[in-house]
N, C-alpha and C positions, 0 to 999 in steps of 0.2 A: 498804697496807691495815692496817687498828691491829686488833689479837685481842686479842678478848675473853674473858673466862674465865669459867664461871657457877658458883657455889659452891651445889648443892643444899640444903644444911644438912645438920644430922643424919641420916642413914641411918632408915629406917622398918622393921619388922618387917612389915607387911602393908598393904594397901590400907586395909583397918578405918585403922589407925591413922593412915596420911596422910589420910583425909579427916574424920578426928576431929582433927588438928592444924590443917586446913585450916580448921574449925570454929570453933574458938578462936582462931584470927588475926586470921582476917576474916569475922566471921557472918552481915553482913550481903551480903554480896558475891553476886552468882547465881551458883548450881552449874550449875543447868540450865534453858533457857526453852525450852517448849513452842510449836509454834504451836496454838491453837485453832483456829480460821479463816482463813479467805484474812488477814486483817488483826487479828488477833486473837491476842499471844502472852500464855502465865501463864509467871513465873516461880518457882523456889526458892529462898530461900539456902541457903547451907552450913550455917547454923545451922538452917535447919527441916528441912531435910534429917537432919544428925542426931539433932536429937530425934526425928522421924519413926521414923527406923529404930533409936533405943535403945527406942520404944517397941513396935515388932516385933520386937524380940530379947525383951522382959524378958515380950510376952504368949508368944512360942513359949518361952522358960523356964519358964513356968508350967503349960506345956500337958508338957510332958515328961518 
């Protein structure tokens, strides 16, 4: 049996930060697909995903 090794890369300080790294590698890639309907999925990428939510962080910073 041949073993394999996986090299995570660099170490992350928090979730935020690996899927903001996630972001900028591959932004076009889906984070997550939804079903809508019996036949019917939406998806996200990693890239609108973080825009998404740097732009609910920056309106709850404004609010605080």
């Amino acid at each position: 049996m041949k073993s394999t090794s996986h090299n995570p890369g660099p170490r992350v300080s928090s979730l935020t930060d690996l899927l903001r790294r996630r972001a900028r590698q591959d932004p076009d890639r889906p984070a997550y697909t939804f079903l809508k309907d019996s036949s019917t999925t939406v998806s996200i990428t990693r890239g609108q995903l973080d825009r998404r939510a740097r732009a609910v962080a920056a309106r709850l910073s404004e609010q605080a």
